[in-house]
PyMOL Python script that loads the backbone (N, CA, C, O; Angstrom):
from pymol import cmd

cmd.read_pdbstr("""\
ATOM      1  N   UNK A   1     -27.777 106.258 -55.879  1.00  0.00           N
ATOM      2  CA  UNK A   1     -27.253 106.436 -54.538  1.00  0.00           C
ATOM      3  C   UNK A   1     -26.825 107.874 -54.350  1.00  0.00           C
ATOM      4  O   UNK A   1     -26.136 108.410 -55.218  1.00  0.00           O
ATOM      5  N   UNK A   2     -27.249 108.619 -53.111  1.00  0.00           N
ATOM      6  CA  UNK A   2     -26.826 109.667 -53.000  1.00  0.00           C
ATOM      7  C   UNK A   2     -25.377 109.630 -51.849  1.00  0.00           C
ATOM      8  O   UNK A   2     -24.639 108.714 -51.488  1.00  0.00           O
ATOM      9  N   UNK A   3     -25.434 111.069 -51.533  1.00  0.00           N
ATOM     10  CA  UNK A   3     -24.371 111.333 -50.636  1.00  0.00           C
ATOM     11  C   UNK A   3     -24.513 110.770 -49.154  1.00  0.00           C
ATOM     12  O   UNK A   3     -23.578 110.926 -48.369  1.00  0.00           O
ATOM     13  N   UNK A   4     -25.660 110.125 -48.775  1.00  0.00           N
ATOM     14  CA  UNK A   4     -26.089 110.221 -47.959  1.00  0.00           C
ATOM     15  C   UNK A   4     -26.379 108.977 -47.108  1.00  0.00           C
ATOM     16  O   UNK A   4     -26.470 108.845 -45.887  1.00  0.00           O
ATOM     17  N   UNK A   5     -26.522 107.908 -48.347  1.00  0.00           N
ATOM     18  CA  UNK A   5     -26.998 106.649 -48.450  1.00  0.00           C
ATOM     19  C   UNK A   5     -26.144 105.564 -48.203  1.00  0.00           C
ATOM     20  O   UNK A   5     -25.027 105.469 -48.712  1.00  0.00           O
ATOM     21  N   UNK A   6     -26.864 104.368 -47.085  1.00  0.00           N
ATOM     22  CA  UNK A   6     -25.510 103.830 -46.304  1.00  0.00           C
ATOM     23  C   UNK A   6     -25.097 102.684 -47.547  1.00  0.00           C
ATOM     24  O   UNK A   6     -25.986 102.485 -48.375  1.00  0.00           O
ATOM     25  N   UNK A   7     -23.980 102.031 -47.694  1.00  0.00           N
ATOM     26  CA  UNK A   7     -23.908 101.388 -48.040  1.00  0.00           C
ATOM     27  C   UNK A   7     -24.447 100.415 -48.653  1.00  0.00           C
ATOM     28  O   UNK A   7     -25.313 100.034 -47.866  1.00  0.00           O
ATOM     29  N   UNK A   8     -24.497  99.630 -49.749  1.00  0.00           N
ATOM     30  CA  UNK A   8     -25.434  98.000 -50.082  1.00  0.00           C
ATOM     31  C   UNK A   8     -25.140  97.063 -48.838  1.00  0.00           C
ATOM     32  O   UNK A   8     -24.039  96.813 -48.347  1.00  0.00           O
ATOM     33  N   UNK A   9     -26.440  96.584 -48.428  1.00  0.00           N
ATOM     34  CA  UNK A   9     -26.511  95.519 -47.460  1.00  0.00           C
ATOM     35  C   UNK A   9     -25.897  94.140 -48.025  1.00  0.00           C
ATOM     36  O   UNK A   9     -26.445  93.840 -49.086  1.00  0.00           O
ATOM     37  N   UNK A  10     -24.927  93.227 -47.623  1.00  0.00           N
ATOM     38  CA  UNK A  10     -24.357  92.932 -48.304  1.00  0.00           C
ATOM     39  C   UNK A  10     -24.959  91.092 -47.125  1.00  0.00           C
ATOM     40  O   UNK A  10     -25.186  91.075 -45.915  1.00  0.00           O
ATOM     41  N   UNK A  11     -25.003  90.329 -47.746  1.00  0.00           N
ATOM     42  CA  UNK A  11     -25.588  89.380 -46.550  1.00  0.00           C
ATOM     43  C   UNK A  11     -24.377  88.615 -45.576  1.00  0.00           C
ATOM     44  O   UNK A  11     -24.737  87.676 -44.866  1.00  0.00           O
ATOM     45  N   UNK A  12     -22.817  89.086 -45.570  1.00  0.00           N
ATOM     46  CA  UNK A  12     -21.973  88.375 -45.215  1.00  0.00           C
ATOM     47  C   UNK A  12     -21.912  88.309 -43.558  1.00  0.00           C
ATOM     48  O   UNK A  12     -21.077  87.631 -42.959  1.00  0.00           O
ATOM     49  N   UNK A  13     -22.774  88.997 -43.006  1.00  0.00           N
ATOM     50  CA  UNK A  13     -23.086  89.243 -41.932  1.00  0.00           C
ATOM     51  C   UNK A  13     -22.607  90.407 -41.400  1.00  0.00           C
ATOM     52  O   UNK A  13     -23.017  90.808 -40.311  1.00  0.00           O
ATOM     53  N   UNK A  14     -22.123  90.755 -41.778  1.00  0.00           N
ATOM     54  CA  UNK A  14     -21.480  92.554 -41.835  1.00  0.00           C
ATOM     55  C   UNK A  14     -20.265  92.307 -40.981  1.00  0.00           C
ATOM     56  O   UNK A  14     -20.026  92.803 -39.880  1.00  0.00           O
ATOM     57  N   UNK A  15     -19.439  91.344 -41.766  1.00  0.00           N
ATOM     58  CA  UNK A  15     -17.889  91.657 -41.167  1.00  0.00           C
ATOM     59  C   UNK A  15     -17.060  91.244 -42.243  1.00  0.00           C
ATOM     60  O   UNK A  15     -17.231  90.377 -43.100  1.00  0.00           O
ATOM     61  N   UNK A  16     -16.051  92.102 -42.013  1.00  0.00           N
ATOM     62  CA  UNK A  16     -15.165  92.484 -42.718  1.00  0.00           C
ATOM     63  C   UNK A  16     -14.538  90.632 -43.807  1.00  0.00           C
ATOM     64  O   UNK A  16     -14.790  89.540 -43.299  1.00  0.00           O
ATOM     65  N   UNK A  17     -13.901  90.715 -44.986  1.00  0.00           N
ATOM     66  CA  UNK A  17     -14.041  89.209 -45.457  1.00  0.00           C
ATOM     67  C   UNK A  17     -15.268  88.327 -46.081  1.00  0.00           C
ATOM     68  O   UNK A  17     -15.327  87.370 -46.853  1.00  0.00           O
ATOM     69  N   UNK A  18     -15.993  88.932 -45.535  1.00  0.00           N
ATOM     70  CA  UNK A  18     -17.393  88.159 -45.931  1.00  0.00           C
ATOM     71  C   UNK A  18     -17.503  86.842 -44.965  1.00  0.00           C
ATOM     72  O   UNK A  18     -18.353  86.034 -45.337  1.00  0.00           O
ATOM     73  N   UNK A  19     -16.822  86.526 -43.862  1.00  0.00           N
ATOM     74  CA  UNK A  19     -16.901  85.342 -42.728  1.00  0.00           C
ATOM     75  C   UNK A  19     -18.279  85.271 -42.379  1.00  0.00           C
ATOM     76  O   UNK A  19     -18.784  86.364 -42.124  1.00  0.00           O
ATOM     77  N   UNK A  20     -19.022  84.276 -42.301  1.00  0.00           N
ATOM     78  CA  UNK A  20     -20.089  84.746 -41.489  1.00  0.00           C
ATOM     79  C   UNK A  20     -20.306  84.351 -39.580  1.00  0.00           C
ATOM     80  O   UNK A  20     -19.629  83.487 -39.022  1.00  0.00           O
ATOM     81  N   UNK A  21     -20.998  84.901 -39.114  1.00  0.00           N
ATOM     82  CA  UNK A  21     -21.022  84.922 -37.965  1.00  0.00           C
ATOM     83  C   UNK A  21     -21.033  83.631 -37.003  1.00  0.00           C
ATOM     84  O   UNK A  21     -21.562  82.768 -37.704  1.00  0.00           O
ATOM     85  N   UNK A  22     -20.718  83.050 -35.746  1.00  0.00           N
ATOM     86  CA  UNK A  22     -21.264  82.128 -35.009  1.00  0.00           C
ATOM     87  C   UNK A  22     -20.505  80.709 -35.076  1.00  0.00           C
ATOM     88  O   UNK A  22     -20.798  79.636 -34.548  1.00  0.00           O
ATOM     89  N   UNK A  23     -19.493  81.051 -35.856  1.00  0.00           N
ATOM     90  CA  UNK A  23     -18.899  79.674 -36.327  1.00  0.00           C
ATOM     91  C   UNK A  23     -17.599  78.965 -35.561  1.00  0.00           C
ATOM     92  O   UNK A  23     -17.003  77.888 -35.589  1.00  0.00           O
ATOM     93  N   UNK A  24     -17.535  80.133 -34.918  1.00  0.00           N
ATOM     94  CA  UNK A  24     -15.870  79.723 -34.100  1.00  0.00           C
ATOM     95  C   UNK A  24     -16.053  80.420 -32.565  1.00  0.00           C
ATOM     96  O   UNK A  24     -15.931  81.596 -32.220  1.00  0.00           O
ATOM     97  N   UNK A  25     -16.358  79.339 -31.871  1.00  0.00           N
ATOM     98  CA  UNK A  25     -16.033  80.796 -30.067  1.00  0.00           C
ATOM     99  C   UNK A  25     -15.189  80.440 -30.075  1.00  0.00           C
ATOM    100  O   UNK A  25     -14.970  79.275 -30.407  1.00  0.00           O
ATOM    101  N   UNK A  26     -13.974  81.559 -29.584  1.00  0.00           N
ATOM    102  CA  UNK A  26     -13.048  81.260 -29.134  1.00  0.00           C
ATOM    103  C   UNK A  26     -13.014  80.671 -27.066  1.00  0.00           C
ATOM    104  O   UNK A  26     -14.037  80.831 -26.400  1.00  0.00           O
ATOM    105  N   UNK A  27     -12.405  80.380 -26.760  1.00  0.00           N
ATOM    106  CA  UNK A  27     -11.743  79.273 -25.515  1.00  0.00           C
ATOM    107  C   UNK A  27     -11.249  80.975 -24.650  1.00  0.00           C
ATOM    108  O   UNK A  27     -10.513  81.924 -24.920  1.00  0.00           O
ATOM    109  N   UNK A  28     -12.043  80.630 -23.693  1.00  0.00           N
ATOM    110  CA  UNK A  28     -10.975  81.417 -22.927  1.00  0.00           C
ATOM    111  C   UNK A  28      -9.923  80.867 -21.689  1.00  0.00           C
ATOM    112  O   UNK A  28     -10.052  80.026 -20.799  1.00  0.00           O
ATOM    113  N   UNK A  29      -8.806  81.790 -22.105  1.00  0.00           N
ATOM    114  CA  UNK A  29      -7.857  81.863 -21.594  1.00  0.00           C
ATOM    115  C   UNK A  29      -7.948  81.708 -20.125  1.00  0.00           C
ATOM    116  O   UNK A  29      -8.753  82.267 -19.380  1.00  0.00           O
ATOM    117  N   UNK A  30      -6.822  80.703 -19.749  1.00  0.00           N
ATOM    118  CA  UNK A  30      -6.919  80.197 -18.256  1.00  0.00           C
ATOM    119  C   UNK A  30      -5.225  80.449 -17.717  1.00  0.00           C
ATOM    120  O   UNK A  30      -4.363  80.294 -18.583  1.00  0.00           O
ATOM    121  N   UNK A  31      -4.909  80.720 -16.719  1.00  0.00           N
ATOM    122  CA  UNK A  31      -3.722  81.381 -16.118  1.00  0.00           C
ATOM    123  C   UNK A  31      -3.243  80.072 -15.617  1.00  0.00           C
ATOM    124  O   UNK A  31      -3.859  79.609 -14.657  1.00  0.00           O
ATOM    125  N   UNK A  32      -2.048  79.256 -16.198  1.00  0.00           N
ATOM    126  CA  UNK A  32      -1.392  78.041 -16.139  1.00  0.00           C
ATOM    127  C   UNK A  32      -1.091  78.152 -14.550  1.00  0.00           C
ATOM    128  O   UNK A  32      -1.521  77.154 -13.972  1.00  0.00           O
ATOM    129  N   UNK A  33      -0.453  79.116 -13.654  1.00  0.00           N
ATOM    130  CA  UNK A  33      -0.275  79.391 -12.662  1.00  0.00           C
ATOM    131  C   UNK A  33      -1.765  79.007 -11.877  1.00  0.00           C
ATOM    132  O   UNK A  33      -2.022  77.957 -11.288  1.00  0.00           O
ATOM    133  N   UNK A  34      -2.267  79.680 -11.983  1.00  0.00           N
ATOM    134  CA  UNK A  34      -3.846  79.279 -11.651  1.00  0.00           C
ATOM    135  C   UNK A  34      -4.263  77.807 -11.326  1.00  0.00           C
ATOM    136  O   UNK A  34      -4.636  77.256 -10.290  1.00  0.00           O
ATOM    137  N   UNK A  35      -4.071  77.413 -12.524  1.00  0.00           N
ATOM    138  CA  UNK A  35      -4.671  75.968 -12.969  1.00  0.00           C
ATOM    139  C   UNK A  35      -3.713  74.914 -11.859  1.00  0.00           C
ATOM    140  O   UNK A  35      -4.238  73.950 -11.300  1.00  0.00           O
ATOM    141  N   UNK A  36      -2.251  75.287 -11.666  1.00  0.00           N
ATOM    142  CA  UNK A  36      -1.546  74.523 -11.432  1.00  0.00           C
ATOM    143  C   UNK A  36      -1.773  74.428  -9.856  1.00  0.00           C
ATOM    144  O   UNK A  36      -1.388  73.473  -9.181  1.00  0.00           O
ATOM    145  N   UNK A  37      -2.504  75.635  -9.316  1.00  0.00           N
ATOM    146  CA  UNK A  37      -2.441  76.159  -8.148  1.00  0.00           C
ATOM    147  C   UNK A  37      -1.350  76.266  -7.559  1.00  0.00           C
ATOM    148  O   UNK A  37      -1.052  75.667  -6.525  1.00  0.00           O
ATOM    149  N   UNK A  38      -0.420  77.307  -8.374  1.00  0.00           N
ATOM    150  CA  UNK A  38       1.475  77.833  -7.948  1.00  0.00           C
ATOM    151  C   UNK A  38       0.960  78.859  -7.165  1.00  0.00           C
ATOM    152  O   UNK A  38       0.222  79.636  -7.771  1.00  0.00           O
ATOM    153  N   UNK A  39       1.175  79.112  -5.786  1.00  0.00           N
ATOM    154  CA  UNK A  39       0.908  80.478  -5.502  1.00  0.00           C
ATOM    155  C   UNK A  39       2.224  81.440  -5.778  1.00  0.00           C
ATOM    156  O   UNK A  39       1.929  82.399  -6.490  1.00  0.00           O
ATOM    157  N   UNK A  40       3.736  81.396  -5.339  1.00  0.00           N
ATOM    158  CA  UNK A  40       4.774  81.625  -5.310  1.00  0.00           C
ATOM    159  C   UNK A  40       5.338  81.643  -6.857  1.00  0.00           C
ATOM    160  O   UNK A  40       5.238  80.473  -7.228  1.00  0.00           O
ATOM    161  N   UNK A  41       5.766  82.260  -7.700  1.00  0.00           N
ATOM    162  CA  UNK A  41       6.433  82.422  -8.740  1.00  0.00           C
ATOM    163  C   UNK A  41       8.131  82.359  -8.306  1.00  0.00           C
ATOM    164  O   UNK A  41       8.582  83.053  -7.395  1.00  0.00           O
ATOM    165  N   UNK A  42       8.662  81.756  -8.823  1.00  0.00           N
ATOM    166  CA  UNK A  42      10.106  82.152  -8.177  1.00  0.00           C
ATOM    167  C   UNK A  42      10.431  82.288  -9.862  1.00  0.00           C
ATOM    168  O   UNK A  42       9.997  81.513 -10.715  1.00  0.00           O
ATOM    169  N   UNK A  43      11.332  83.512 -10.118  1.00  0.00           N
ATOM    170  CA  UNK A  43      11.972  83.617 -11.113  1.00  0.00           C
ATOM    171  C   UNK A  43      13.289  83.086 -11.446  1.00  0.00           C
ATOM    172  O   UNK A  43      14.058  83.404 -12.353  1.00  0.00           O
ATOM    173  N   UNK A  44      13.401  82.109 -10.415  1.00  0.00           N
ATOM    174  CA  UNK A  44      14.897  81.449 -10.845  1.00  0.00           C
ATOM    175  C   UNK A  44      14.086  79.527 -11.770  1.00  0.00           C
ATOM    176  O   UNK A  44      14.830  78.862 -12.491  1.00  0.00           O
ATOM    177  N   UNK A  45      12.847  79.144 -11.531  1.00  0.00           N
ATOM    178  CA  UNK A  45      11.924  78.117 -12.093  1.00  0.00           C
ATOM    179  C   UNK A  45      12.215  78.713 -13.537  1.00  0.00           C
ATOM    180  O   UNK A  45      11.639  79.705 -13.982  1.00  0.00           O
ATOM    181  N   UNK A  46      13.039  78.089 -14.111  1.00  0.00           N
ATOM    182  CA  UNK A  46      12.934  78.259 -15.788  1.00  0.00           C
ATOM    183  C   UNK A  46      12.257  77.842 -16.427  1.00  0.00           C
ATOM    184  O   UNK A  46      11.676  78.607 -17.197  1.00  0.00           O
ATOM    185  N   UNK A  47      11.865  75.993 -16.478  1.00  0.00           N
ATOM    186  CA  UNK A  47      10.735  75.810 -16.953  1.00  0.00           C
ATOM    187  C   UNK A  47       9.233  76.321 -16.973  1.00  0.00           C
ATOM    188  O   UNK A  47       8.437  76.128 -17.893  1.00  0.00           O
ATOM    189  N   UNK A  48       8.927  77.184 -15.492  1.00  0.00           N
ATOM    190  CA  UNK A  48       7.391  77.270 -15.400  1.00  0.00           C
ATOM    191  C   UNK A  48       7.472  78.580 -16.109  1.00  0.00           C
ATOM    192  O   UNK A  48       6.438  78.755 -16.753  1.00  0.00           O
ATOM    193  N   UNK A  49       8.141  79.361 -16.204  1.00  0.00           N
ATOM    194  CA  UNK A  49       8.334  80.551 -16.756  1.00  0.00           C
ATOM    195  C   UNK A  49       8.562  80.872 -18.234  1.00  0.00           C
ATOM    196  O   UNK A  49       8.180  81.822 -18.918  1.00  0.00           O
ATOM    197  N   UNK A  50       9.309  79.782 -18.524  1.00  0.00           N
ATOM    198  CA  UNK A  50       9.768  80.153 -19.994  1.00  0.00           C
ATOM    199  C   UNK A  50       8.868  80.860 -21.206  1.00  0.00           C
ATOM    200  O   UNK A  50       9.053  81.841 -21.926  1.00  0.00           O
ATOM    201  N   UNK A  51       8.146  80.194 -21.116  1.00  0.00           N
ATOM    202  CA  UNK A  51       6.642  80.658 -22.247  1.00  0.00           C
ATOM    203  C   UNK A  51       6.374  81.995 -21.831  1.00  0.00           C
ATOM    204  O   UNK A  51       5.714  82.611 -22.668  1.00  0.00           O
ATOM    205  N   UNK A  52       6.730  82.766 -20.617  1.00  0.00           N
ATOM    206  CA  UNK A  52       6.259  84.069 -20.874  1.00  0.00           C
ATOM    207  C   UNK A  52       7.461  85.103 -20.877  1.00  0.00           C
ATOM    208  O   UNK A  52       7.407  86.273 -20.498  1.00  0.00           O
ATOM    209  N   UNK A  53       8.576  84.413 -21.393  1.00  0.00           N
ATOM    210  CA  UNK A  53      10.094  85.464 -21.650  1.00  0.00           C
ATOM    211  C   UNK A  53      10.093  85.508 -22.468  1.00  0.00           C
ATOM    212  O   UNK A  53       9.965  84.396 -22.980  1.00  0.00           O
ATOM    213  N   UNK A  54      10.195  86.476 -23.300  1.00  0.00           N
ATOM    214  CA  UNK A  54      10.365  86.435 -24.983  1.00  0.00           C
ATOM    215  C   UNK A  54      12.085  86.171 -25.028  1.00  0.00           C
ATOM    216  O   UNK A  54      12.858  86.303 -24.079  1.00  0.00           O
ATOM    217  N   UNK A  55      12.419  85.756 -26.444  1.00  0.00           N
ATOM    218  CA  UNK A  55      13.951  85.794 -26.846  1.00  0.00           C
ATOM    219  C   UNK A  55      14.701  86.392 -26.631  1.00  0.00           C
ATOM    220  O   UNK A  55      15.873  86.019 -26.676  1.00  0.00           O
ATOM    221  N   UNK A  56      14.290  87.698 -26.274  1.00  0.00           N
ATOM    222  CA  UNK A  56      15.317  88.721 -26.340  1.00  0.00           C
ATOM    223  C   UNK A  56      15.860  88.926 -24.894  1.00  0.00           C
ATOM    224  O   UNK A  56      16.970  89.333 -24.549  1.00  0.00           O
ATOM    225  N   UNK A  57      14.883  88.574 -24.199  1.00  0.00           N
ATOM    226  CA  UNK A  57      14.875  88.861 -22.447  1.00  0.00           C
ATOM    227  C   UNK A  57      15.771  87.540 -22.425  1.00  0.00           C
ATOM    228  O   UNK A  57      16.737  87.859 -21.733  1.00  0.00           O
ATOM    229  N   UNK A  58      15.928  86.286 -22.814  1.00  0.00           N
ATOM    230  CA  UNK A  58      16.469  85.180 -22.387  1.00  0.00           C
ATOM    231  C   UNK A  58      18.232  85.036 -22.842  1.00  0.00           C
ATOM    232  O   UNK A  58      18.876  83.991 -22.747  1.00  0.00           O
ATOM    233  N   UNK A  59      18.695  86.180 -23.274  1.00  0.00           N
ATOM    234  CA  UNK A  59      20.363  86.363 -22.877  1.00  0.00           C
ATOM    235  C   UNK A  59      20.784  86.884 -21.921  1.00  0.00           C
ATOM    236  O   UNK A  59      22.000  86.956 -21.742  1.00  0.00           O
TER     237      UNK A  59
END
""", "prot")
cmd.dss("prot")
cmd.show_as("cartoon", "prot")
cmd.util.cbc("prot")
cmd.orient("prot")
């Protein structure tokens, strides 16, 4: 091997781990607001909100 020369082809599908490809799609993401058809957010609704306040915001 020189200076020059790419790497050994390695058959893991060329990602990182050796995972191979095609095995998992991920789901895409759907906007609960959306889904629920909320047009209005009111920030005083604690429940519909909660999941997107982190801990620190909720004192």
């Amino acid at each position: 091997m020189g200076d020059g020369d790419p790497p050994p082809y390695d058959d893991s599908g060329g990602r990182p781990g050796g995972r191979p490809r095609g095995r998992f799609v991920p789901r895409r993401r759907v906007c609960t607001f959306c889904v629920e058809h909320i047009k209005i957010i009111d920030y005083k609704d604690i429940d519909k909100i909660r999941r997107f306040v982190s801990d620190r915001a909720k004192t």
